[in-house]
Backbone as a chain_set.jsonl record, in Angstrom:
{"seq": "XXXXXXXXXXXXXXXXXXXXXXXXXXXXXXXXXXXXXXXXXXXXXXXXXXXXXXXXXXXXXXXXXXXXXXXXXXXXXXXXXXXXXXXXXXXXXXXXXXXXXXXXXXXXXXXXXXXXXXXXXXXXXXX", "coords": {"N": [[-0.098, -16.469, -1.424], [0.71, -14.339, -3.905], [-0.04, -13.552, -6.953], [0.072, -14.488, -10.598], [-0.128, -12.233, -12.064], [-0.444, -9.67, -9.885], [1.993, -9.795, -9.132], [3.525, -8.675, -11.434], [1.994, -6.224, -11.325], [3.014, -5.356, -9.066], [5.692, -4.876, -9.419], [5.792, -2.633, -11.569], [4.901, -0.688, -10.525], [6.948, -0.298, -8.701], [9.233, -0.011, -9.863], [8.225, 2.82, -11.369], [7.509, 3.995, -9.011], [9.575, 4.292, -8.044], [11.434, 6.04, -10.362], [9.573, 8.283, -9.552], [10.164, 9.124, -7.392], [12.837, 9.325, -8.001], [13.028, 11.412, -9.256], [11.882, 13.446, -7.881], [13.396, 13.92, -5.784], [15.318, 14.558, -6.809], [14.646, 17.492, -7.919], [14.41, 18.852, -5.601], [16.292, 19.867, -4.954], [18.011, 21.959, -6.293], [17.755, 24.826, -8.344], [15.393, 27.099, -9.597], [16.236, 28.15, -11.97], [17.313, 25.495, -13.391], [14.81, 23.496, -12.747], [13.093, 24.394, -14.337], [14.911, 23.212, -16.695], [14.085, 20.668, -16.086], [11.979, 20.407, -17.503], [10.985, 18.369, -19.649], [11.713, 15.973, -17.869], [9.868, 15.765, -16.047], [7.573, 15.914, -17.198], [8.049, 13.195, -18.185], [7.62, 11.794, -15.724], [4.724, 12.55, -14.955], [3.319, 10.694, -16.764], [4.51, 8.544, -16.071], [3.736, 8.474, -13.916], [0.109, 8.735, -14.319], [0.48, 6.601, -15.984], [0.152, 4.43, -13.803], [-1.928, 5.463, -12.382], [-4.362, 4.351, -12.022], [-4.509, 1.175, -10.457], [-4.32, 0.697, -7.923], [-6.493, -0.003, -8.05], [-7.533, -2.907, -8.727], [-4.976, -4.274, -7.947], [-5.192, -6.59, -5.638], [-6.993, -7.88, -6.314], [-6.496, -11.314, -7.346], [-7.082, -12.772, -9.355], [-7.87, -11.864, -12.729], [-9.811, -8.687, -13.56], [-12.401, -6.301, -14.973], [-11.055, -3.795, -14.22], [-8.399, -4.549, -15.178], [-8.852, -5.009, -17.832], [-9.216, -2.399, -18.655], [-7.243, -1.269, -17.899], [-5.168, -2.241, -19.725], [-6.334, -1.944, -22.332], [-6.478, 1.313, -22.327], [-4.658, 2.336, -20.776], [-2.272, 1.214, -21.768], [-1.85, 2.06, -24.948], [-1.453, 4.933, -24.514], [0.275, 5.332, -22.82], [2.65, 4.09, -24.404], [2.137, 6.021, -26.677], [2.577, 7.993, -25.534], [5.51, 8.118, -24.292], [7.316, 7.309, -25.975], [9.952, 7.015, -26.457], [11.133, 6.362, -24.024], [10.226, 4.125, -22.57], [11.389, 1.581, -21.432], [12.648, -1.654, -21.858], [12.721, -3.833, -20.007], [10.048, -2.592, -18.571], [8.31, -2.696, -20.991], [8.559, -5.306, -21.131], [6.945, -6.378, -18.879], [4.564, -5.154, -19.298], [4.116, -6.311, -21.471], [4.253, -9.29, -20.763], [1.685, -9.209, -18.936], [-0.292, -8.374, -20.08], [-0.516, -10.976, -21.725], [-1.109, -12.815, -19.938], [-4.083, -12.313, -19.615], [-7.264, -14.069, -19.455], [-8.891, -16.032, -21.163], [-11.394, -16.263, -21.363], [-11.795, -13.661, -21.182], [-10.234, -12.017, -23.295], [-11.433, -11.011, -25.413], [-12.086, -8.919, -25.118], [-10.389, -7.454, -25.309], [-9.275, -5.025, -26.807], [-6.753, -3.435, -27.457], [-3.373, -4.464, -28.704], [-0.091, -5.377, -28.736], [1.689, -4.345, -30.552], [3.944, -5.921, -33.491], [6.93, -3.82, -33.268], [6.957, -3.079, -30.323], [6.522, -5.982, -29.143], [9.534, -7.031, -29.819], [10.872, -4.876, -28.613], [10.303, -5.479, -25.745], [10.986, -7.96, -25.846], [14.19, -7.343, -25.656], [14.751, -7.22, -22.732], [16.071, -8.327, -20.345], [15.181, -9.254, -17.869]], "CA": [[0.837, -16.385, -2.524], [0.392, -13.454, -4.972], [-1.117, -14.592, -8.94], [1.526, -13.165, -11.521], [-0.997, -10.528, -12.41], [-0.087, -9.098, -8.908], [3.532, -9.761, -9.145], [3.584, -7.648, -12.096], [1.699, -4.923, -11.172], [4.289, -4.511, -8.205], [7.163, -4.456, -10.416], [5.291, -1.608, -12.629], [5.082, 0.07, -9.64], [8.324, -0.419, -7.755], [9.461, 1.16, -10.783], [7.105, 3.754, -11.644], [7.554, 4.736, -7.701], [11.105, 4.782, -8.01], [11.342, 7.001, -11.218], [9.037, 9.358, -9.159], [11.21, 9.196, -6.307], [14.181, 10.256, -8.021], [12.558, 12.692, -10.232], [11.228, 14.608, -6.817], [14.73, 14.318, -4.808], [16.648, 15.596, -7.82], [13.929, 18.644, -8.02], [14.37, 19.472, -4.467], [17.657, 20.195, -4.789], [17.891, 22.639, -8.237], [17.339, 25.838, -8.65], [14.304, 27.595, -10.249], [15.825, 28.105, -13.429], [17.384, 24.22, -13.999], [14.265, 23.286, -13.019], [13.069, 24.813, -15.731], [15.194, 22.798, -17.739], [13.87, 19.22, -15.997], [10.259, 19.993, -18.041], [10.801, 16.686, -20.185], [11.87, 14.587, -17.327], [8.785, 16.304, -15.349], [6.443, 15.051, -18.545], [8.303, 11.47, -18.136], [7.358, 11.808, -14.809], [3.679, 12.331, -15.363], [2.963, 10.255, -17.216], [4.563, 7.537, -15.27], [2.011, 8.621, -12.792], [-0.569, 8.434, -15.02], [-0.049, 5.363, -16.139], [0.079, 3.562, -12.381], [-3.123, 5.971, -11.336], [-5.624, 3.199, -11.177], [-3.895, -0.14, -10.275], [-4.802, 0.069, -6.711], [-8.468, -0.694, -8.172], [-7.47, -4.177, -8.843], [-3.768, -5.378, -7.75], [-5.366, -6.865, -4.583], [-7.792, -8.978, -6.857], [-5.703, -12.304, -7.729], [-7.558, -12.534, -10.983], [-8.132, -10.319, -14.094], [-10.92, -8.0, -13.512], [-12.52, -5.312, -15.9], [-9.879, -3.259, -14.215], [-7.141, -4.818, -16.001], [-8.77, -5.102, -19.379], [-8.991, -1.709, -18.726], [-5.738, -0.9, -17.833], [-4.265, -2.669, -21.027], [-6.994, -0.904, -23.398], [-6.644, 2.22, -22.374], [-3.217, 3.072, -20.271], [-1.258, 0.797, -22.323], [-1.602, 2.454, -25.8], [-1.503, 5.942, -24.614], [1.972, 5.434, -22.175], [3.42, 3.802, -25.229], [2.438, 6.908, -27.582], [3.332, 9.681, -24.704], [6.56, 8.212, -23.963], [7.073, 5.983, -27.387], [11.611, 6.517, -26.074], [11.263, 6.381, -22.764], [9.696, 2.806, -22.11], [12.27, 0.624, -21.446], [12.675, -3.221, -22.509], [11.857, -4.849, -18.85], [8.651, -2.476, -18.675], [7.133, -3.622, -22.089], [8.159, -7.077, -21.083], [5.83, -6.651, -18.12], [3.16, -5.085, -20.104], [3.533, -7.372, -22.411], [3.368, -10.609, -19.572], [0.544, -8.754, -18.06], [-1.532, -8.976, -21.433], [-0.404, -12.316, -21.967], [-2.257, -13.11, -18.697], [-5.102, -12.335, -19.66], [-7.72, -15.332, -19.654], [-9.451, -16.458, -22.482], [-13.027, -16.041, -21.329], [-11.826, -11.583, -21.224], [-9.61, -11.702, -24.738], [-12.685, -11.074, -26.713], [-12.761, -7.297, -24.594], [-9.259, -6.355, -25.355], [-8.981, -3.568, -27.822], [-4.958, -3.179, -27.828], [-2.742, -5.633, -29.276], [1.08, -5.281, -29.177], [2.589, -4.087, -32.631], [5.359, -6.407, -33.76], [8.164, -3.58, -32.698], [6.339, -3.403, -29.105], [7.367, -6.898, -28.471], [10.642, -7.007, -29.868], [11.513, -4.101, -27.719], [10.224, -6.325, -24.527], [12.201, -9.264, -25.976], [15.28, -7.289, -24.908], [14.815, -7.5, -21.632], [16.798, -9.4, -19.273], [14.14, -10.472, -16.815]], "C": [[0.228, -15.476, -3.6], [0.786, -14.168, -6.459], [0.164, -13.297, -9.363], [0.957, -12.346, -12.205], [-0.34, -9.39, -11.272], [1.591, -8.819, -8.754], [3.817, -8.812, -10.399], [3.176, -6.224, -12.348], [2.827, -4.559, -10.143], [5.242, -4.307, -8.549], [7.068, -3.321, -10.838], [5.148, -0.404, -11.866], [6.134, 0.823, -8.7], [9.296, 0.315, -8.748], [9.252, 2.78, -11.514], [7.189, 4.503, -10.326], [9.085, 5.288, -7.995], [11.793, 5.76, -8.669], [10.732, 8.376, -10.577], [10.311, 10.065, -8.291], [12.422, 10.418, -6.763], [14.213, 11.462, -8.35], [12.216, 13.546, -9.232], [12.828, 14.947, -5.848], [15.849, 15.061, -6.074], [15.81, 17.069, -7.998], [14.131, 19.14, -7.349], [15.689, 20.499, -3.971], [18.454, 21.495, -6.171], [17.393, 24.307, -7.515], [16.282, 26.293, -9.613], [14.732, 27.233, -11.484], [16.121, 26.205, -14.015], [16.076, 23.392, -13.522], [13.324, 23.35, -14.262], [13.444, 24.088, -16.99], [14.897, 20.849, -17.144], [12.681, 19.262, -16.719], [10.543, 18.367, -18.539], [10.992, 15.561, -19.076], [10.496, 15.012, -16.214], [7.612, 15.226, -16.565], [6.773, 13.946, -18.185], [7.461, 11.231, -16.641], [5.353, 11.854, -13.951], [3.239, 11.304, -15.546], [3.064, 8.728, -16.903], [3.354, 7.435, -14.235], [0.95, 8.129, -13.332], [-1.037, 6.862, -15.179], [-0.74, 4.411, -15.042], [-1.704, 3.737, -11.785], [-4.139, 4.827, -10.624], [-5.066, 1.265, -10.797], [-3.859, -0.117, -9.063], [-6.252, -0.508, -7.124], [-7.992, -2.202, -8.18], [-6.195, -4.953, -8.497], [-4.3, -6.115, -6.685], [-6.345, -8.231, -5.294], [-6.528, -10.433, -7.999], [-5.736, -12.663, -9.39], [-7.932, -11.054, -11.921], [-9.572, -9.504, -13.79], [-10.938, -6.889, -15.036], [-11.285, -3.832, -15.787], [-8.855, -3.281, -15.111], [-7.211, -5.008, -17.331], [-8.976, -3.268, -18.981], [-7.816, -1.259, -18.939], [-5.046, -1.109, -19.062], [-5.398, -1.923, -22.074], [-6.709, 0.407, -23.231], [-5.255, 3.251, -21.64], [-2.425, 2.227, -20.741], [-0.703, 1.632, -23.724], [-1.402, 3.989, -25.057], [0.131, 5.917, -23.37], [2.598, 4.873, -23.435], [3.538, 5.261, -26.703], [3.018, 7.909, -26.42], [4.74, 9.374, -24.686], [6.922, 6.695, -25.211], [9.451, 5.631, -27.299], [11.99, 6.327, -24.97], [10.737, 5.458, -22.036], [10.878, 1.984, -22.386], [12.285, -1.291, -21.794], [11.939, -4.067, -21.134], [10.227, -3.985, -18.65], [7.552, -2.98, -19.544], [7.284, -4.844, -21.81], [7.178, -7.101, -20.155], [4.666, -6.403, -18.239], [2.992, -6.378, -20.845], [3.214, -9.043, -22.009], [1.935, -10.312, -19.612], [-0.888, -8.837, -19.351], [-1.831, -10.094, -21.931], [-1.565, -13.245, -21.284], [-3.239, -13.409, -18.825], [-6.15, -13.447, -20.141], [-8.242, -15.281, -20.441], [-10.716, -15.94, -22.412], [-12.619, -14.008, -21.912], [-10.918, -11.178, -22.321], [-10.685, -11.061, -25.534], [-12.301, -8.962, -26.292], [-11.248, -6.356, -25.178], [-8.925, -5.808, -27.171], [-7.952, -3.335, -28.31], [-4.498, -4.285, -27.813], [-1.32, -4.742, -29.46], [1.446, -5.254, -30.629], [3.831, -5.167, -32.365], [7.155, -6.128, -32.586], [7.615, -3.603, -31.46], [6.999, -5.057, -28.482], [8.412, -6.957, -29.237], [11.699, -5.85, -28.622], [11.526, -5.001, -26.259], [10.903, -7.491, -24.586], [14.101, -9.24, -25.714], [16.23, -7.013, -23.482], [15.523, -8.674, -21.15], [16.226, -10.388, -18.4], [13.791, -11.63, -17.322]], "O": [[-0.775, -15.891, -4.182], [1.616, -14.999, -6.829], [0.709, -12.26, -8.986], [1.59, -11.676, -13.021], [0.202, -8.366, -11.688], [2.174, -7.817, -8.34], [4.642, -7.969, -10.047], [3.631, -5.367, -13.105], [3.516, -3.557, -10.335], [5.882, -3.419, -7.985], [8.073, -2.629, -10.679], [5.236, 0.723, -12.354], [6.182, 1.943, -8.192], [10.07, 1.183, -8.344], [10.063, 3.561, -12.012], [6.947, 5.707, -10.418], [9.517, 6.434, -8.116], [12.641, 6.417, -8.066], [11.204, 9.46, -10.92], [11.043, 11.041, -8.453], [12.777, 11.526, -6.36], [14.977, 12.37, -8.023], [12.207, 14.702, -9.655], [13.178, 16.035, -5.39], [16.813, 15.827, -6.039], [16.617, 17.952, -8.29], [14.252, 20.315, -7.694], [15.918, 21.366, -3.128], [19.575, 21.394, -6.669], [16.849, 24.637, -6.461], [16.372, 25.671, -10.671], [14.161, 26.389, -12.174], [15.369, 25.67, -14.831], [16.203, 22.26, -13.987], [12.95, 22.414, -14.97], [12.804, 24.124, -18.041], [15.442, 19.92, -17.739], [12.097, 18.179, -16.722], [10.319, 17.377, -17.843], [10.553, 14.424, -19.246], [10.308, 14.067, -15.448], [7.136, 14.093, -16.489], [5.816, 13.327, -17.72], [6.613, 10.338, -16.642], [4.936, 11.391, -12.889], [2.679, 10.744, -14.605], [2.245, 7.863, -17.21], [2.466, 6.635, -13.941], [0.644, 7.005, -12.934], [-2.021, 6.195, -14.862], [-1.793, 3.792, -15.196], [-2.447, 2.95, -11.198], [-4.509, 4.538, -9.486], [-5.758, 0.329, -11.198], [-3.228, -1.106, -8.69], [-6.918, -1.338, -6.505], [-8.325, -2.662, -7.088], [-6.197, -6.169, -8.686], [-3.327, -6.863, -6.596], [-6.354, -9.363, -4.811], [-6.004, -10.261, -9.1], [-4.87, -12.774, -10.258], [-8.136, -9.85, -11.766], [-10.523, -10.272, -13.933], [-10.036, -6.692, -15.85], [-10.823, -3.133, -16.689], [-8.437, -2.306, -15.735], [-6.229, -5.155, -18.059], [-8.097, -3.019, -19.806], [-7.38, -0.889, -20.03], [-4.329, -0.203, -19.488], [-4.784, -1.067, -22.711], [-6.654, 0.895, -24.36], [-4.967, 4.425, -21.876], [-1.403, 2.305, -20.059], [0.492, 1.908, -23.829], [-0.29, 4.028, -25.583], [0.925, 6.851, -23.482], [3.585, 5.603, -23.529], [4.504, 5.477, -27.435], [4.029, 8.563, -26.678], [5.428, 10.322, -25.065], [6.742, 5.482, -25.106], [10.106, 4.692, -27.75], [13.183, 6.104, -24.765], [10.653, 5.693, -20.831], [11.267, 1.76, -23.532], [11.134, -1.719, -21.874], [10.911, -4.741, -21.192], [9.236, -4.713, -18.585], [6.45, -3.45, -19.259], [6.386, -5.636, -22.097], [6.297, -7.906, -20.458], [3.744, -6.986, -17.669], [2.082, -7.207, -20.841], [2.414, -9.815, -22.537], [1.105, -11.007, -20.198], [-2.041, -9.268, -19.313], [-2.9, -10.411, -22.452], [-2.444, -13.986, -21.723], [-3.677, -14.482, -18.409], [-5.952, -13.821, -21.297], [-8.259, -14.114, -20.833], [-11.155, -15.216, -23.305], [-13.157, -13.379, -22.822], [-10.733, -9.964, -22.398], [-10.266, -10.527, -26.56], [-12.312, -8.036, -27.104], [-11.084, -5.152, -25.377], [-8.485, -6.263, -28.227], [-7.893, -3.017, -29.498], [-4.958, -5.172, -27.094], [-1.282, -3.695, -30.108], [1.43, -6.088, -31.534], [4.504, -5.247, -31.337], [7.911, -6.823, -31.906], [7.828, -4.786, -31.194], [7.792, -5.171, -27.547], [7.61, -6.842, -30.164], [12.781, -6.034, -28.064], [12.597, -5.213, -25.689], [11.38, -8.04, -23.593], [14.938, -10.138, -25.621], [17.404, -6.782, -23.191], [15.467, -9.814, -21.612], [16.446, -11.577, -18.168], [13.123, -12.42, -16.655]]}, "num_chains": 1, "name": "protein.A"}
């Protein structure tokens, strides 16, 4: 049975894949120059990457590792400034689970702390 650390990284993913996904089958199909005009959803597209890059290091581990205080120190604040309109309400809610998570003994390490609007935005999620 997968720990809801794991269940949330596959969400973050299943999303984050899917965004790629579309973003590469709608490219394939375009012409040079309207490519041209996908740069910003190319950047969104990035940066989605980005964020995901290292979350094979640790989704497989049931518990929190230095991985995941990683992950929330350091690819949480910087996907929330790159794409500060383009994070949707169920993603910050799963960031913002996924920090929740985090056990007591490894709070002391974390660096980033949700702003106010940060969770309100995840509070209008559906999930």
């Amino acid at each position: 049975m997968p720990s809801r650390k794991q269940v949330i990284y596959t969400r973050l993913l299943q999303w984050g894949i899917l965004h790629l996904r579309m973003l590469c089958s709608r490219a394939a199909h375009v012409t040079a120059e309207e490519v041209l005009r996908l740069r910003e959803a190319f950047e969104v597209g990035w940066e989605q990457a980005n964020f995901l890059h290292r979350v094979h290091g640790s989704i497989l581990e049931p518990e929190y590792v230095d991985n995941d205080i990683t992950f929330i120190n350091w690819a949480f604040p910087a996907h929330i400034r790159r794409l500060p309109d383009h994070i949707g309400a169920e993603t910050a809610a799963l960031m913002l689970e996924f920090y929740e998570g985090v056990p007591e003994h490894l709070r002391s390490q974390l660096t980033w702390h949700p702003t106010p609007e940060f969770r309100q935005l995840a509070s209008q999620s559906s999930a």
